[in-house]
C-alpha positions in Angstrom: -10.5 -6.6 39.0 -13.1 -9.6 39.1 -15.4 -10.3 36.8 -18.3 -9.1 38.8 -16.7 -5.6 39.6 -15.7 -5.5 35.8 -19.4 -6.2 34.5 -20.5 -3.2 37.2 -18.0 -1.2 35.8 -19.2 -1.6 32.5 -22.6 -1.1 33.6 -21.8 2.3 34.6 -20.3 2.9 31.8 -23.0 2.5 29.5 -25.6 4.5 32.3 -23.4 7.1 31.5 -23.3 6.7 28.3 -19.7 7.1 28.1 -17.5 6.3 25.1 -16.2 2.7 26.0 -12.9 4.6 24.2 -13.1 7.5 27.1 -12.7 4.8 29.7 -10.2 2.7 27.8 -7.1 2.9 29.7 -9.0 2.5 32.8 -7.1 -0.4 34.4 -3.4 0.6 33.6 -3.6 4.5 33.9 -2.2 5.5 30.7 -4.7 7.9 29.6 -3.3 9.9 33.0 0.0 10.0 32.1 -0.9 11.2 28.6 -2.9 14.1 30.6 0.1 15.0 32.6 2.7 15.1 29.7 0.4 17.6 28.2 -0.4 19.4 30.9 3.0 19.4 32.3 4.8 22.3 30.9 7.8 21.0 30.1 8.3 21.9 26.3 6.9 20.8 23.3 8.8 17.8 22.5 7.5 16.6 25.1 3.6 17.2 24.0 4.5 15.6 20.7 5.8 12.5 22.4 2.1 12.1 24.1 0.4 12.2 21.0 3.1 10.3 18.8 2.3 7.1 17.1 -1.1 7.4 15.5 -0.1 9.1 12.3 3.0 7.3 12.0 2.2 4.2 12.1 -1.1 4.3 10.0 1.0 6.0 7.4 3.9 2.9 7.5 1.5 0.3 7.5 0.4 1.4 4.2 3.5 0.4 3.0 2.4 -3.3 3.3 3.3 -6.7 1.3 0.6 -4.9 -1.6 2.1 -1.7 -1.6 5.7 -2.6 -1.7 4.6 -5.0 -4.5 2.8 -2.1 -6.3 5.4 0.3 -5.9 7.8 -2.3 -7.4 5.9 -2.5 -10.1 5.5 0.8 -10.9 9.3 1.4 -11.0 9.8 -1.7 -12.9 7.5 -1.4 -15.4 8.0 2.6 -16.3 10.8 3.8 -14.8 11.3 7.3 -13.7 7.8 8.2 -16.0 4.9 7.8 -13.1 7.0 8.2 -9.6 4.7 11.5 -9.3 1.6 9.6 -8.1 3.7 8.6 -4.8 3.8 12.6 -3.6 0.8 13.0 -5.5 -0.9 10.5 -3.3 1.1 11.6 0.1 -1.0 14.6 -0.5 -4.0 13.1 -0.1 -2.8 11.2 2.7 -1.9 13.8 4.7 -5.5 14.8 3.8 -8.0 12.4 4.8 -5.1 10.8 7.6 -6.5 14.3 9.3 -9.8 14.4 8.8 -10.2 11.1 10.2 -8.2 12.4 13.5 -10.0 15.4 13.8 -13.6 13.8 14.0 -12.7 11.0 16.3 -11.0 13.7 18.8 -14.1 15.8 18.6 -16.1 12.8 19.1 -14.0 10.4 21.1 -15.9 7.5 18.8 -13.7 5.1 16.0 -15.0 5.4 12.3 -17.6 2.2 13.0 -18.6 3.8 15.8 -19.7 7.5 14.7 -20.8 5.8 11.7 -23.4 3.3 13.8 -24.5 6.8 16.0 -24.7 8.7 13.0 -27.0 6.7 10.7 -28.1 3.7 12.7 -27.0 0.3 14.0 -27.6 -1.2 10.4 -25.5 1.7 8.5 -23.1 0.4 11.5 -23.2 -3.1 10.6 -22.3 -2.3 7.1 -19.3 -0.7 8.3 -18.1 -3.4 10.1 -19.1 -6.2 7.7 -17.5 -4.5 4.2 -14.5 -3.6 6.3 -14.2 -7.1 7.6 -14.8 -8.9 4.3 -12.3 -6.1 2.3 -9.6 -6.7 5.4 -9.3 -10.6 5.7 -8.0 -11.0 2.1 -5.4 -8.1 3.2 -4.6 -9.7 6.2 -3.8 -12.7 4.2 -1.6 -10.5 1.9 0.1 -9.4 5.0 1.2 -13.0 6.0 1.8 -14.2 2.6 4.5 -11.6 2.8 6.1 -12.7 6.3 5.9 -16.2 4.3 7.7 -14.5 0.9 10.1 -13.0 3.5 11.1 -16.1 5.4 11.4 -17.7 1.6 14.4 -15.9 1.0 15.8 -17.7 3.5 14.4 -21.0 3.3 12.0 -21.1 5.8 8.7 -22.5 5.1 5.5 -20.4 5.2 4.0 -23.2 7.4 6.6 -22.2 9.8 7.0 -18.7 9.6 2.9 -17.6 9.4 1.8 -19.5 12.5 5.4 -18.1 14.6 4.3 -14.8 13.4 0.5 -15.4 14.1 1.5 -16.4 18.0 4.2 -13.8 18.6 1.7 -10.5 17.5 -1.5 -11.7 19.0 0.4 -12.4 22.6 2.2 -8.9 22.2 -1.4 -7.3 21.2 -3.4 -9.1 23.7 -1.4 -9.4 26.5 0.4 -6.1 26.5 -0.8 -3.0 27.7 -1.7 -0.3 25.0 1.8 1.4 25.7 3.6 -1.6 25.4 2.0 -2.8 21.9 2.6 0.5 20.9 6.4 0.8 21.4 6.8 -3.0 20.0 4.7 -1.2 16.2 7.0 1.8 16.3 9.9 -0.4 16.7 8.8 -2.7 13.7 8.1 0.2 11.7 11.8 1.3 11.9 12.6 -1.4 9.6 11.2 0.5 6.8 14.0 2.9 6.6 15.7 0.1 5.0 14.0 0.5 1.6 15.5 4.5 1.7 18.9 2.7 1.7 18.5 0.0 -1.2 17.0 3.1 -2.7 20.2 4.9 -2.4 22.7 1.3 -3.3 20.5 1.2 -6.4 22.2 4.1 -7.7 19.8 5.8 -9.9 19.8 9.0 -12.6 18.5 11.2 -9.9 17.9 14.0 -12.3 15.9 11.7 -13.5 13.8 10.8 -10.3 13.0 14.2 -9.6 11.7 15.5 -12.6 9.6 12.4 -12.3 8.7 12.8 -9.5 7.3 16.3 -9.6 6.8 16.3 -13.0 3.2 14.5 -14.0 3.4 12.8 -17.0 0.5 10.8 -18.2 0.2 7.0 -19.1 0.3 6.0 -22.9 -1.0 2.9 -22.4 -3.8 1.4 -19.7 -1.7 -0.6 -17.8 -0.5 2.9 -17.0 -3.0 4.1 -15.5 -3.9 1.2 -13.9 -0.9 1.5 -11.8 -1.5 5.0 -10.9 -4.8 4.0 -10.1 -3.3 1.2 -7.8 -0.6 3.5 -6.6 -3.7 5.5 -5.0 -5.6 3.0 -3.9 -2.6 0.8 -1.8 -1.7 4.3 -0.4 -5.3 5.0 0.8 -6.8 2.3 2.0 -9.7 2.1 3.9 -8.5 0.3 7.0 -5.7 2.4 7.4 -8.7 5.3 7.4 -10.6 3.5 10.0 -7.1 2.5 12.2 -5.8 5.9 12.5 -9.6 7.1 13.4 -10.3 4.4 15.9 -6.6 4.3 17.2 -6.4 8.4 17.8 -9.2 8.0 20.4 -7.8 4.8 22.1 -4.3 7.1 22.4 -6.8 9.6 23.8 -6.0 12.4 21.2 -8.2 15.6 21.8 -9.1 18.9 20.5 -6.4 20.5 22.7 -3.7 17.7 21.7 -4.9 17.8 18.3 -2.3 20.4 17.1 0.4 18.0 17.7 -1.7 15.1 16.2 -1.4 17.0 13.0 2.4 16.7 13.2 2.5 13.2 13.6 0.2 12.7 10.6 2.4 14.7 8.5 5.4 12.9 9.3 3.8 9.9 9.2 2.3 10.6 5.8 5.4 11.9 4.2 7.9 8.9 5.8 5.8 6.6 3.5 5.9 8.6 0.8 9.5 8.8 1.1 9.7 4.7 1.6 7.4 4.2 -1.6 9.4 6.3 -3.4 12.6 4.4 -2.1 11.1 1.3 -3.6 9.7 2.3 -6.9 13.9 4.6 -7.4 15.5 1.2 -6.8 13.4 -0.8 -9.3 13.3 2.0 -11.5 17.1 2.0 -11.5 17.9 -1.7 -11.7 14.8 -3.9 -13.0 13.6 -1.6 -15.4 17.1 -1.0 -16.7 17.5 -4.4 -17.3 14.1 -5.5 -18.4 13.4 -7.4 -15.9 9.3 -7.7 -15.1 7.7 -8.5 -11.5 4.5 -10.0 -10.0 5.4 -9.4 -6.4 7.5 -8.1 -3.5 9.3 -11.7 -3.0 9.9 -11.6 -6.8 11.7 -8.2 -6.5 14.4 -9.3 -3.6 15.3 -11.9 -5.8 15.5 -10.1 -9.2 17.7 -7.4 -6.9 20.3 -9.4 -6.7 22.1 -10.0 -9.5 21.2 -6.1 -10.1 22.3 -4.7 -7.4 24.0 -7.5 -5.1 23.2 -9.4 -2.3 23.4 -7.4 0.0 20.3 -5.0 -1.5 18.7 -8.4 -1.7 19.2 -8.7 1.8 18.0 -5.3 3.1 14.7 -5.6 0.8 14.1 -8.6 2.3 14.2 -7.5 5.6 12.3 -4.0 5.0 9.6 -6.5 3.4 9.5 -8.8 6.7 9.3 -5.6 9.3 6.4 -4.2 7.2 4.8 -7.4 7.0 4.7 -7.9 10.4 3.8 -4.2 11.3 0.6 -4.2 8.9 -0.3 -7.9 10.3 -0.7 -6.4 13.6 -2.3 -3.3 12.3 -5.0 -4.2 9.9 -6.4 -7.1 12.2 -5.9 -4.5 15.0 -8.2 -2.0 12.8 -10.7 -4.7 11.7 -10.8 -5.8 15.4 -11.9 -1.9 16.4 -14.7 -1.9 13.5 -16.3 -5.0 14.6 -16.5 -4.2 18.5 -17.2 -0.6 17.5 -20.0 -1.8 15.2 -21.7 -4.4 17.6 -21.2 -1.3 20.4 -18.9 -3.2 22.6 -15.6 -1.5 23.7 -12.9 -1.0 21.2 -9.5 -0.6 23.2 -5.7 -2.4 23.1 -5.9 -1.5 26.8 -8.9 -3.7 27.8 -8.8 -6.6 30.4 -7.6 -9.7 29.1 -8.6 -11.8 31.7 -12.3 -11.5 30.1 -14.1 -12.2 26.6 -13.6 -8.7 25.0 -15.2 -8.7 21.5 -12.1 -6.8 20.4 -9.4 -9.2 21.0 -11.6 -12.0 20.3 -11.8 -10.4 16.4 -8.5 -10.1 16.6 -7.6 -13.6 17.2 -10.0 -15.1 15.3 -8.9 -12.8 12.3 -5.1 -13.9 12.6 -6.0 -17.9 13.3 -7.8 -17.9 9.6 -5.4 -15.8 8.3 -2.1 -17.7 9.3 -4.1 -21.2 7.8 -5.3 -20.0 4.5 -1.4 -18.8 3.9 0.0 -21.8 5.6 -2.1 -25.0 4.2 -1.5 -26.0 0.7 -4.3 -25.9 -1.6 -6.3 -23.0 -0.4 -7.1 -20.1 -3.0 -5.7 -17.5 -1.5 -5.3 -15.4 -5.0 -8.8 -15.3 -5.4 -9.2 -14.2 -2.2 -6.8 -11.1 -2.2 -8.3 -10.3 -5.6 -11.6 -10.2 -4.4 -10.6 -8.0 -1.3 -9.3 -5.6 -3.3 -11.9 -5.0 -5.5 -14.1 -4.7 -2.4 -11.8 -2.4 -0.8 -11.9 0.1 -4.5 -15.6 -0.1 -3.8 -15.8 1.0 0.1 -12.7 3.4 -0.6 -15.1 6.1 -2.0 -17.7 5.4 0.3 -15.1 5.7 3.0 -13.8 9.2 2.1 -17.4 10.6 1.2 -18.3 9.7 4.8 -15.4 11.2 6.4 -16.1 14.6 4.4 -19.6 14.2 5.6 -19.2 13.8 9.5 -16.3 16.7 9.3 -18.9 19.0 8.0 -21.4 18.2 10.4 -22.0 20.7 13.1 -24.2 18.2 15.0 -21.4 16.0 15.1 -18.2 17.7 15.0 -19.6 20.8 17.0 -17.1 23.8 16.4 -14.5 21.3 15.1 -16.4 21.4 11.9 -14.8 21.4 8.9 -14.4 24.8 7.3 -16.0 25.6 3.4 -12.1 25.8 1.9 -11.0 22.2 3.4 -14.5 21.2 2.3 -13.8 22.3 -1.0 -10.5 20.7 -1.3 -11.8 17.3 0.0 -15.0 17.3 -2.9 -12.3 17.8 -5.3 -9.5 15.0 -3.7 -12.8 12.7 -3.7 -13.5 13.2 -7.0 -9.6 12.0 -8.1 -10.4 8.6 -5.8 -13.0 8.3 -7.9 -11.8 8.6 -11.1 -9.6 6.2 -10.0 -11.5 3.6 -8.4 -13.6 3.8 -11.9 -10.0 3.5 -13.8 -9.3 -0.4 -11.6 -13.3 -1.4 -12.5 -12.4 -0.6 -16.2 -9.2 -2.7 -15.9 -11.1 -5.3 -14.2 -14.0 -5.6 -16.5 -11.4 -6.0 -19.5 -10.9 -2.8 -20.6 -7.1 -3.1 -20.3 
């Protein structure tokens, strides 16, 4: 397509006041073949394959450099005592992970974007900007694990960031939305790795499920501070606005949306399962031996000796695949926020061949990224720090505005949420609260 035919298409577009995600998968088709899985009768593994890939891999990505190095934590520090937050916070998951797919296949618009319709382009350009300011410092967390990963090894982090930088932003802009897709899900199967060390680590599994279902509350603040992290690496905001924004580009909709739900759910409960995996095998080795952590490189090595090399080896490795998965994902989601929020398309399926906001974001996100980790010198502490206490602030904000738009007739149309669900979410919002306000108290000194 030229340039010219591609401005007149977009032209149309916008007379028509189409969705830039309706038209997405314009040039390659793929929205068609989606259509004719569905549509073509032949059994409902086959449906669930259309619609696969949303759920599971905003779920995995949440098991990221932070959350590996929180779950660590956990199990390092107390043992068997807090591993109920992990289901606890699958729940909730599962929760808002469908809320967030329900309203952008009743609306065919990404968080940003219903956000921007809803309230105005300025409400929109908050969205955008907090997300983007709360993302980069993740996105740095993201390749400061590749570079943790690649130090097990001995490879540099000036090395392995800028490989890693180059080999996801050609796969994400010059692949078609399928193809990106099935390179994620791929990545993503290098998680299961973590269920294995969980199982070399040996551990008093008596002892992990009473813990596990069992709530037993913190005698000490650092306590609940890591419950309160536990939450808050499990539901994060950009995962929220990925799985949103991502669900229209696949082209979920209300009659596709049944199977949606099952990929959330699996998606949801695999990472449950992986942070579990991690926080058993710390739980069983590190805290048995008094050993304390500050991060997810920190844990391979202390494995070691623990548990031998070769569970060294394999958390290594589950740390590098879910480094690189949430490296693509969270630039990918910050990428759909801005577009969405300046009202350009939003699409892993656009033409390359022309400036597209989207993969401009994108590659602008991962350049800075890859040189703050890589150059010497830079504070790039400071800078996750400061992320994450902007991400405990928009966290809240996120969550109240997704149980907003679901209950909004206006928006949602039939697909409004019902008063039960509503219920339930007032009362999962007010946990997020509680602890978002639990990290401010730890952050202002209280601990």
């Amino acid at each position: 397509m030229t340039h010219k035919a591609h401005r007149a298409t977009h032209r149309i577009r916008q007379r028509n006041q189409a969705p830039p995600h309706a038209v997405a998968h314009h040039h390659r088709g793929i929205s068609l073949k989606f259509a004719e899985l569905l549509k073509s009768g032949r059994g409902a593994w086959v449906a669930f394959l259309a619609v696969l890939g949303p759920g599971l891999l905003a779920g995995l990505s949440d098991d990221d450099p932070a959350g590996i190095t929180t779950y660590s934590v956990l199990g390092a520090d107390f043992g068997y005592q807090l591993l109920w937050i992990i289901p606890a916070s699958t729940v909730l998951l599962v929760q808002f992970h469908l809320i967030a797919v329900r309203i952008g296949a009743a609306t065919g618009k990404g968080f940003v974007g219903i956000i921007r319709e809803k309230w105005g382009h300025a409400a929109g350009y908050f969205a955008a900007g907090g997300l983007l300011f709360a993302n980069f410092g993740t996105i740095c967390a993201e390749y400061a694990g590749i570079s943790a990963a690649g130090g097990l090894v001995g490879i540099p982090s000036w090395i392995s960031a800028p490989v890693a930088g180059v080999l996801i932003s050609l796969v994400v802009v010059l692949g078609s939305f399928h193809r990106v897709e099935r390179v994620l899900l791929f990545i993503s199967s290098t998680l299961v790795l973590y269920i294995v060390d969980g199982l070399l680590a040996e551990p008093e599994w008596g002892e992990v499920i009473h813990g596990s279902v069992v709530p037993h509350l913190p005698t000490s603040a650092a306590g609940w501070i890591a419950i309160a992290a536990a939450l808050g690496t499990t539901l994060a905001p950009w995962g929220l606005a990925f799985i949103q924004s991502y669900a229209v580009d696949k082209k979920i909709s209300l009659e596709s949306l049944r199977w949606a739900r099952v990929d959330v759910i699996i998606g949801s409960v695999l990472t449950g399962v992986i942070g579990l995996a991690i926080a058993v095998a710390c739980a069983a080795t590190l805290n048995k031996a008094g050993v304390h952590i500050t991060d997810a490189g920190d844990a391979a090595k202390a494995l070691e000796p623990l548990a031998g090399r070769f569970a060294t080896v394999l958390f290594g490795a589950g740390l590098l695949g879910a480094s690189l998965l949430a490296a693509a994902i969270v630039p990918i989601a910050t990428a759909y926020s801005i577009a969405e929020g300046v009202g350009e398309p939003a699409s892993l399926d656009l033409d390359s061949h022309h400036f597209q906001w989207f993969y401009a974001a994108f590659i602008g996100l991962t350049i800075a990224a890859v040189s703050v980790v890589s150059l010497p010198g830079l504070p790039l502490i400071p800078l996750i720090y400061t992320s994450q206490v902007v991400n405990a602030v928009l966290l809240p904000l996120h969550v109240i505005a997704l149980q907003l738009l679901a209950a909004d007739a206006a928006i949602m149309g039939k697909s409004q949420s019902e008063p039960w669900p509503r219920f339930l979410g007032w009362c999962s919002i007010t946990l997020v609260v509680a602890c978002v306000l639990a990290l401010g108290w730890s952050w202002l000194g209280g601990a």
